[in-house]
MARSENU-269853 format. One record per residue (C-alpha): x, y, z; residue in one letter. Coordinates in steps of 0.5 Angstrom, whole numbers, padded with zeros to 4 digits, always signed. Layout:
XYZA
...
This chain:
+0025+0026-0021X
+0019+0028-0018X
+0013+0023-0019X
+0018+0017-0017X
+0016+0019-0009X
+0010+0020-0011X
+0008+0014-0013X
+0013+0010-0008X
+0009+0013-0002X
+0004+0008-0004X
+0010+0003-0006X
+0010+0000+0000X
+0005+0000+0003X
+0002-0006+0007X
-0001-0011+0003X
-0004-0017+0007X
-0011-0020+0003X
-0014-0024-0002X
-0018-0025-0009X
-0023-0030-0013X
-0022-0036-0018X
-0019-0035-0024X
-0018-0042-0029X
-0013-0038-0033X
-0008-0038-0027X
-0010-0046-0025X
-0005-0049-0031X
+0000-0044-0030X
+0000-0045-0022X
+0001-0053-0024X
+0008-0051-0028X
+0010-0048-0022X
+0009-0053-0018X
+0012-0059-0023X
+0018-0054-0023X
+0018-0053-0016X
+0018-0061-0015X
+0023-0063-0019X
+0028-0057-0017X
+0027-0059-0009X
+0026-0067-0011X
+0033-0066-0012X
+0035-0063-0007X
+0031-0067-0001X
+0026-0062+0000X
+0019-0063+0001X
+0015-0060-0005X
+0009-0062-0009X
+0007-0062-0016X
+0001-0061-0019X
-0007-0061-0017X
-0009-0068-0014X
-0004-0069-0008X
+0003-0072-0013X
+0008-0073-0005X
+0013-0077-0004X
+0013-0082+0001X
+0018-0077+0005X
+0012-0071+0004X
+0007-0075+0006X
+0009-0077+0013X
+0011-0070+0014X
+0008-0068+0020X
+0008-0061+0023X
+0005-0059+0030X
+0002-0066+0030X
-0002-0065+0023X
+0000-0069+0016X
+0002-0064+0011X
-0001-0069+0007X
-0007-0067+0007X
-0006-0061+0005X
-0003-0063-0001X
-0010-0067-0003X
-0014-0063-0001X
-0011-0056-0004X
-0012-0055-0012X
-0006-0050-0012X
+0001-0051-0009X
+0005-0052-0003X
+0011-0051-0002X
+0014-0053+0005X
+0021-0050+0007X
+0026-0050+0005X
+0030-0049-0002X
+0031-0044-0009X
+0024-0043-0011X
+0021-0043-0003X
+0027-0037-0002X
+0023-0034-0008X
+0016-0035-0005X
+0018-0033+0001X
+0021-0026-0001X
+0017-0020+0000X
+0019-0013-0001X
+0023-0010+0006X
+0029-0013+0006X
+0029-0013+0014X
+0023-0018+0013X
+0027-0025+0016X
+0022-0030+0018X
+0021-0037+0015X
+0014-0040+0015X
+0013-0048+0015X
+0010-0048+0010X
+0007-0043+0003X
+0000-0045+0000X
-0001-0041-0007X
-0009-0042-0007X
-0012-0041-0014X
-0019-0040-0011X
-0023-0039-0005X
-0024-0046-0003X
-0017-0047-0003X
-0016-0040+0002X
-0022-0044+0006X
-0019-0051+0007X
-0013-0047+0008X
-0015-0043+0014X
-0019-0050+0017X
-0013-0055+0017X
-0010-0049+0021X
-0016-0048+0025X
-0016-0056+0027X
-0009-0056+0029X
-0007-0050+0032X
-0003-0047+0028X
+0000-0040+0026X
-0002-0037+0019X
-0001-0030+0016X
-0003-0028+0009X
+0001-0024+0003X
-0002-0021-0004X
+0002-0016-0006X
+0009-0017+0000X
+0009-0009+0000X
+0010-0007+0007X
+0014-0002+0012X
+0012-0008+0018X
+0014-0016+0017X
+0006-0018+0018X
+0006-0022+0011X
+0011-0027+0014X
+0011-0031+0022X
+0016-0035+0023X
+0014-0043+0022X
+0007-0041+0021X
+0003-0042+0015X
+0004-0037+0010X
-0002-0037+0005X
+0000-0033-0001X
-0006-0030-0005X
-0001-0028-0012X
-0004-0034-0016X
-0012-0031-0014X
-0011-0026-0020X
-0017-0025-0024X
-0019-0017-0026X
-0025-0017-0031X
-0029-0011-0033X
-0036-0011-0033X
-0043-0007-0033X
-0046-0007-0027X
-0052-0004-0023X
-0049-0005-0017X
-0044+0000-0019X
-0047+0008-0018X
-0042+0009-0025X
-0045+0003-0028X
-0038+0000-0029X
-0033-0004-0023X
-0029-0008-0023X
-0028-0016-0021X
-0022-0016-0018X
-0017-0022-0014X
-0013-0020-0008X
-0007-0023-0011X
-0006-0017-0018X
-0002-0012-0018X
-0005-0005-0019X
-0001-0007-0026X
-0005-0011-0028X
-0011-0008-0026X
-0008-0002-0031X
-0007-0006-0037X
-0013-0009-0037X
-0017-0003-0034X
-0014+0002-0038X
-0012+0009-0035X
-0013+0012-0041X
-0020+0010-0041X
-0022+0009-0033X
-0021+0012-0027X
-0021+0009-0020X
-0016+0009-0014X
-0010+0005-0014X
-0003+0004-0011X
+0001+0008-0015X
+0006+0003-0015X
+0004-0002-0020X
+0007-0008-0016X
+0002-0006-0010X
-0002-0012-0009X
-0010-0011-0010X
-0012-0014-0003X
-0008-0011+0002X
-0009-0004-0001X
-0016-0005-0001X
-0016-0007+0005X
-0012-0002+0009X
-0016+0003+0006X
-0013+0005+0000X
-0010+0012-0002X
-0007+0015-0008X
-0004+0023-0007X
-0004+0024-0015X
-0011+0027-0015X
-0016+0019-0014X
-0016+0021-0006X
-0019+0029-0007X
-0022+0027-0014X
-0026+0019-0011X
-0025+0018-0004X
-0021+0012-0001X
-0020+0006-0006X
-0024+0002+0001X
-0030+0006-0001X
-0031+0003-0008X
-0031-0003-0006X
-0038-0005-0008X
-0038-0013-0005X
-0032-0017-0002X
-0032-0026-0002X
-0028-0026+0004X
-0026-0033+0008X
-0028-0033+0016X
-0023-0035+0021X
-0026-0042+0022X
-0026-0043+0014X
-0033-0040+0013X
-0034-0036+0006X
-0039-0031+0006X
-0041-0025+0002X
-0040-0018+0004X
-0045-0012+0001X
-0047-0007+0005X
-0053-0009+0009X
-0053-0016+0008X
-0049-0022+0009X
-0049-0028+0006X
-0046-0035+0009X
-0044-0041+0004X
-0046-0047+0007X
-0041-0052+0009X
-0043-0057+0005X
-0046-0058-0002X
-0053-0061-0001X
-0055-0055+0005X
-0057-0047+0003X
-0055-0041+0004X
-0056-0037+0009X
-0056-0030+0011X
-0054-0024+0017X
-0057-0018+0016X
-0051-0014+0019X
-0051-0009+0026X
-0046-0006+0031X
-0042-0012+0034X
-0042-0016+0026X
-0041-0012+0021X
-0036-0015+0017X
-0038-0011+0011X
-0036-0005+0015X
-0030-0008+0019X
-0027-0010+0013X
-0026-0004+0008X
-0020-0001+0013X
-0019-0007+0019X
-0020-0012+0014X
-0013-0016+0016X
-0015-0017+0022X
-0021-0020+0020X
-0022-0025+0015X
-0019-0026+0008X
-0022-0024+0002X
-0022-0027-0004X
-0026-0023-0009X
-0028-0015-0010X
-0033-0011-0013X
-0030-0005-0015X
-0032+0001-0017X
-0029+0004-0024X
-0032+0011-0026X
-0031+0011-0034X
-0027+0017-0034X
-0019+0018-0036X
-0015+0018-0031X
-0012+0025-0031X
-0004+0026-0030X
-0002+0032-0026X
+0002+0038-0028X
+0009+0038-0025X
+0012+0045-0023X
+0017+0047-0020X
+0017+0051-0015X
+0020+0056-0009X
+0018+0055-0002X
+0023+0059+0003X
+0020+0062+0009X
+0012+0060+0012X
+0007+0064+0009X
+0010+0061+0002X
+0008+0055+0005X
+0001+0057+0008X
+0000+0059+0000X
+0001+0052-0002X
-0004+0050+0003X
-0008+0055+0001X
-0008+0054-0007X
-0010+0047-0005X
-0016+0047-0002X
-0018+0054-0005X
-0022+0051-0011X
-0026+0044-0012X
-0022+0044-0019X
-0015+0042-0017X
-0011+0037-0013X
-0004+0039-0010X
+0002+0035-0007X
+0009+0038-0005X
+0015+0033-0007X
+0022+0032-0005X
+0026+0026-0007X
+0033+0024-0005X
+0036+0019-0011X
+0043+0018-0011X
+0044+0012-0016X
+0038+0008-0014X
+0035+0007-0020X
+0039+0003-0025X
+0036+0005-0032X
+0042+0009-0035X
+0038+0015-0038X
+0035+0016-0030X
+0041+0015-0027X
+0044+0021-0032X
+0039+0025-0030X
+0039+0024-0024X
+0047+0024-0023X
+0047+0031-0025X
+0041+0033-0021X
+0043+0035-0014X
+0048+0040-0020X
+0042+0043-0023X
+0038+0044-0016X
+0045+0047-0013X
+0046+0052-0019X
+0038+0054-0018X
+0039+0056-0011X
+0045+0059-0012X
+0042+0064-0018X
+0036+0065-0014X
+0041+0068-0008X
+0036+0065-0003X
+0040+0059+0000X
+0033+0055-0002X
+0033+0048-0006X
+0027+0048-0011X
+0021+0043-0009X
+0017+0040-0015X
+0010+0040-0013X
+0004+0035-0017X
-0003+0040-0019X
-0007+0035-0022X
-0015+0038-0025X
-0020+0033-0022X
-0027+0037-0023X
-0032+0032-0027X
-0029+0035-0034X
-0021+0033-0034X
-0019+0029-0039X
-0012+0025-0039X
-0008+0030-0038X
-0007+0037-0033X
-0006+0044-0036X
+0001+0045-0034X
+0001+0053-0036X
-0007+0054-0033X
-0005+0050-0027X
+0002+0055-0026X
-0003+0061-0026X
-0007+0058-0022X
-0002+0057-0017X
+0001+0064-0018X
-0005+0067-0016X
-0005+0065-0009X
+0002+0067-0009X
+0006+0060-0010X
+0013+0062-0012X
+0014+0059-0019X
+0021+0058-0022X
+0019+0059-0029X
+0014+0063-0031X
+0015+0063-0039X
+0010+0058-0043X
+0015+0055-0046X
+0019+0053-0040X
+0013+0050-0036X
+0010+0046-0041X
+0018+0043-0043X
+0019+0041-0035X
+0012+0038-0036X
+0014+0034-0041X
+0021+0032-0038X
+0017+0030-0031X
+0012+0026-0034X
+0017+0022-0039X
+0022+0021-0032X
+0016+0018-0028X
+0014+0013-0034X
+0022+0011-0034X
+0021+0011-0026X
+0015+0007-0025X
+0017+0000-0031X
+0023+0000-0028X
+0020+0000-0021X
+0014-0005-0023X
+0021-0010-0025X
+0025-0009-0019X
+0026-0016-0015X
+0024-0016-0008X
+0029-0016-0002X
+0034-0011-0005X
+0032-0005+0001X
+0030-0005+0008X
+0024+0001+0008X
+0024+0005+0014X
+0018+0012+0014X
+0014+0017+0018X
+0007+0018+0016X
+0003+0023+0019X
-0004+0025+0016X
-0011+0029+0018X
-0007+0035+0020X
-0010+0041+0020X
-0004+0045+0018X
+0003+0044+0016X
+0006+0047+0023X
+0008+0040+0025X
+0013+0040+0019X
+0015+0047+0018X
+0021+0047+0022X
+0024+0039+0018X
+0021+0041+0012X
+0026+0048+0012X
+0031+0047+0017X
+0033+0040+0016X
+0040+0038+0014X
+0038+0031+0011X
+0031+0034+0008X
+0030+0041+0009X
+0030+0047+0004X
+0035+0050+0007X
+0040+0044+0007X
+0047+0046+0005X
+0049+0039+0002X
+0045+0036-0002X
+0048+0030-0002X
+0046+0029+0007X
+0042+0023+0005X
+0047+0019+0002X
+0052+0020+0007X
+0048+0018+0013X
+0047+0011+0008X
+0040+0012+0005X
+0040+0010-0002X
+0033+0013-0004X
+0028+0018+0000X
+0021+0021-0001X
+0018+0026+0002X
+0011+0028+0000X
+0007+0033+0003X
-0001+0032+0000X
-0007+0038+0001X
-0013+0035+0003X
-0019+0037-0001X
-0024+0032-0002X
-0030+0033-0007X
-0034+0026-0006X
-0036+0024+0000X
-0041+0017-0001X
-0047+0015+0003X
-0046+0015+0010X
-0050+0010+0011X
-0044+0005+0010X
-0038+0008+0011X
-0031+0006+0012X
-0028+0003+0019X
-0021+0007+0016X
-0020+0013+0020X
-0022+0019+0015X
-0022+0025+0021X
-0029+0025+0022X
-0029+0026+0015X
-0025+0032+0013X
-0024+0035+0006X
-0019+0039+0008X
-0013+0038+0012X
-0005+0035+0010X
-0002+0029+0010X
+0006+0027+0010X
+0010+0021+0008X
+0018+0021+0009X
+0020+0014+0007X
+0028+0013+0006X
+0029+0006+0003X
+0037+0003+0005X
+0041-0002+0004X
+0045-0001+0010X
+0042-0003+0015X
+0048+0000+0021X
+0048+0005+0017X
+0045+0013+0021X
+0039+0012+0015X
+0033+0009+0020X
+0036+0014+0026X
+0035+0020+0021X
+0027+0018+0019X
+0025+0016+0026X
+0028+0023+0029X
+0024+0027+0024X
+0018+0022+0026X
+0018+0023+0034X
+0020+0031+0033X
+0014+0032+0029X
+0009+0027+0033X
+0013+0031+0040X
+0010+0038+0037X
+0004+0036+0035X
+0003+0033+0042X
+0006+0040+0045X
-0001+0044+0041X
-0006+0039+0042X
-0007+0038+0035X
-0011+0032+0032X
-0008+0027+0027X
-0008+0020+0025X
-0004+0015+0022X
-0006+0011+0015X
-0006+0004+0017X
-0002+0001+0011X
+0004+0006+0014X
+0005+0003+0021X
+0006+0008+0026X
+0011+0004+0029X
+0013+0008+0037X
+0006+0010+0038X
+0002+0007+0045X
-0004+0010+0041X
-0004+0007+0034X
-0011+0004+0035X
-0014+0009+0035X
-0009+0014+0029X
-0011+0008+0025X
-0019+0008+0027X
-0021+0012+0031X
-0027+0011+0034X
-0029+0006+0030X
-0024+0002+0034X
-0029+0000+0040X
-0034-0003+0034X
-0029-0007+0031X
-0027-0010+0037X
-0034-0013+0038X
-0033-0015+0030X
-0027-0018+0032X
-0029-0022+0038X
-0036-0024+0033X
-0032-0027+0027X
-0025-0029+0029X
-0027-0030+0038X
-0020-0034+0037X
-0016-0029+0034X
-0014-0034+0028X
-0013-0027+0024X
-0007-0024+0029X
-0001-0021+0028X
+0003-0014+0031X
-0002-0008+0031X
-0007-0013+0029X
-0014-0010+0031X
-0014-0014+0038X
-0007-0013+0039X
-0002-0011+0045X
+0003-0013+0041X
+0006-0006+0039X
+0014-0009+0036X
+0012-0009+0030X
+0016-0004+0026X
+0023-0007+0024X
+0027+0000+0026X
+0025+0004+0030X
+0028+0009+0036X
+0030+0002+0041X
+0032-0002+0035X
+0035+0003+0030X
+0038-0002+0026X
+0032-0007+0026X
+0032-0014+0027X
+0039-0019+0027X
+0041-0022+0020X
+0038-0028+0018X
């Protein structure tokens, strides 16, 4: 009701990287590749099975672009899967429905070496490559049409260990290609804290990678989930592995009887710098050192609240950078009969009732907004005082809708019990069902860009008469969250991170509107660019600086470069230009890229991309 857009925001986030050897996945990788054999035998595809190279006569002559996918079968431990069939199309399916193309080829590796040999053959023989961990993502950049698609979902491995490295003591080593979910469940949240994709499909690697935010508290409490990463194994464009700390890099020979070498990182090379932001523009990472802090994570308090004219806004902006122990988010959500557990779809059935009869007895044509108030000073435990947080916020002025003890702890319970149902069945939701269009818009100092859409909108204001708007213009599911800065934890600015982080702001707003639609002619995409481009139009109008978060495109923008990284864009050019001269690593808003068309819907393509 209110937590599910929270940690939507972050469902669909771009995830492009990868992660480190696991014996464990080896024989299940083997499975799946007898499987996948036997299915496309029959059905006169080209597929292999097992480790060690088992093709058809048929396969074996396979040439693509000049190159004997032969040799790939041999050479790669995991499995190859060329185009077409059932189990390809399973593989093949990332999470925005409007993702159409169809690589050549997908290599599932199942260690570094594999990613490597990968990125070499296509290096050789010119061809194209992209690279998916998660598949979560508002652009296409997983998938390019006839290429090699490198698909690190076999690279899985999460083990907590003690470790000096790490300033808590604790990290962890993590794959690219695990979930968040998995992360969780061996890494209990419980028990630990650190940031991660709120959804729990979201991929390990591309989360990282892009720079990594959480809005429940993690980013005002932690930082970004880029700043924990304490070392990375990352695989170059000519199939070089190397060792990524900071002030060191390491190179792995290329054959056994030769030594390691090492590069001690400056301006135009550091990798270690450039990866941790920019990282799929730059190399493939195969393995993480992440930072765990061995501390709950907390759960936020979940209030209902009345935001009716501007200064009811500026209170909330107020109360959330107002003390260094709490963390605040404004949500709006717009459910319909998106999900599909029947005691959700009750409750969200009767829902835009509830809100309706609260407007109408409050007598101020306002719906209610749910906000999210997590505690983040170092004495949290598990969960957020619900009824402190509420005082808290009432002495800033933020108009509860319930002030009663019992009423604040009741909804507490009820939302937090909702986010569970919501976030099991998102983790199980099939890929491709929806198209996925949104507006992100972060680093403001104020909320005057999205004062007039947060009040006056039809489709998405507080003051909309119909709540069902949403529904009528075709979308299935909309989210819309209003995050306050207010950084506690700032690390060592000798190495710092290439995302854009505003100069290192600690306190500011951070927006997120996305509308997820199966529709694809419907008025959906339309509705959410137009919001985008009018906040966009009146922060221009100003002068107010902004940025954009790499792992939410900025879809129309000349300036996306920069909204991503800022002045760290310059450097990351003579990185690029270092480790990957060739631009092996590209694809649209890649650093280096002109390539601006990469967003399935936006204003000169509303309805995206034709049908496959």
């Amino acid at each position: 009701m209110h937590f599910s857009y929270v940690f939507l925001v972050f469902c669909f986030t771009v995830h492009r990287v990868t992660a480190s050897f696991n014996k464990s996945t080896a024989a299940e990788c083997g499975e799946e590749k007898a499987a996948a054999c036997n299915a496309f035998a029959a059905a006169g595809d080209a597929t292999t099975a097992a480790s060690g190279g088992i093709y058809t006569d048929a396969e074996e002559d396979r040439v693509y672009k000049g190159a004997p996918l032969s040799i790939l079968y041999k050479q790669i431990s995991g499995s190859v899967l060329a185009c077409c069939g059932e189990e390809y199309e399973r593989r093949r399916q990332v999470n925005n429905r409007a993702c159409l193309a169809r690589p050549y080829v997908i290599i599932r590796p199942i260690n570094t070496q594999d990613v490597a040999r990968t990125v070499s053959f296509a290096h050789r023989n010119g061809i194209e490559i992209s690279v998916r961990s998660g598949g979560h993502g508002y652009t296409c950049n997983q998938l390019k049409e006839g290429a090699i698609l490198i698909d690190l979902r076999g690279m899985r491995k999460v083990v907590l260990t003690k470790t000096r490295k790490s300033s808590t003591g604790f990290a962890a080593i993590l794959g690219p290609g695990a979930t968040w979910g998995q992360v969780q469940r061996k890494i209990s949240p419980k028990r630990y804290s650190y940031p991660h994709g709120q959804c729990r499909s979201v991929g390990v690697g591309g989360y990282l990678l892009g720079g990594g935010v959480n809005w429940l508290g993690t980013y005002n409490k932690y930082g970004y989930g880029a700043e924990q990463v304490l070392r990375m194994r990352v695989v170059t464009a000519n199939g070089t592995i190397l060792d990524l700390t900071p002030g060191k890099t390491t190179i792995h020979p290329a054959y056994k009887h030769q030594h390691k070498t090492w590069l001690k990182p400056d301006f135009h090379n550091d990798l270690f710098f450039g990866m941790r932001g920019a990282g799929s523009s730059l190399a493939i990472a195969t393995e993480f050192l992440y930072t765990i802090h061995p501390t709950p994570e907390t759960n936020p308090a979940v209030v209902l609240v009345w935001v009716t004219n501007k200064q009811d806004l500026w209170n909330i902006q107020a109360a959330g950078t107002g003390s260094s122990k709490y963390s605040i988010a404004i949500n709006n959500e717009f459910a319909g009969d998106f999900w599909n557990s029947f005691k959700t779809r009750i409750v969200y059935k009767f829902l835009p009732t509830l809100l309706t009869s609260l407007k109408i007895l409050h007598r101020s044509g306002d719906v209610p907004v749910y906000m999210t108030i997590t505690d983040i000073s170092g004495t949290a435990g598990e969960f957020t005082e619900p009824v402190a947080a509420v005082r808290y916020l009432q002495s800033y002025g933020v108009k509860v809708t319930y002030d009663q003890p019992i009423l604040i702890r009741a909804l507490d319970s009820f939302g937090r019990y909702l986010y569970e149902m919501n976030i099991d069945e998102q983790e199980e939701q099939p890929p491709g069902d929806y198209n996925l269009v949104g507006a992100n818009i972060g680093g403001m100092s104020d909320t005057t860009a999205l004062e007039r859409v947060f009040f006056d909108d039809q489709t998405f204001g507080t003051k909309r008469k119909d709540n069902q708007k949403f529904r009528k213009l075709g979308c299935d599911y909309c989210f819309w969250t209003i995050h306050i800065r207010n950084r506690q934890l700032f690390l060592s600015p000798e190495y710092p991170i290439s995302t854009n982080t505003d100069r290192n702001l600690v306190t500011g707003v951070d927006s997120n509107l996305v509308c997820l639609f199966k529709n694809r002619w419907s008025e959906c995409p339309k509705q959410v660019i137009r919001v985008k481009k009018e906040m966009e139009e009146t922060l221009n109008k100003y002068k107010l600086s902004y940025s954009k978060y790499y792992n939410y495109p900025s879809c129309d923008s000349a300036d996306w470069m920069f909204r991503y990284w800022g002045s760290n864009y310059n450097q990351l050019l003579q990185i690029k230009s270092y480790w990957d001269p060739e631009n092996v690593f590209n694809f649209c808003q890649s650093v280096g890229s002109t390539d601006n068309s990469c967003c399935p819907f936006t204003l000169t393509n509303p309805q995206g991309p034709p049908p496959g």
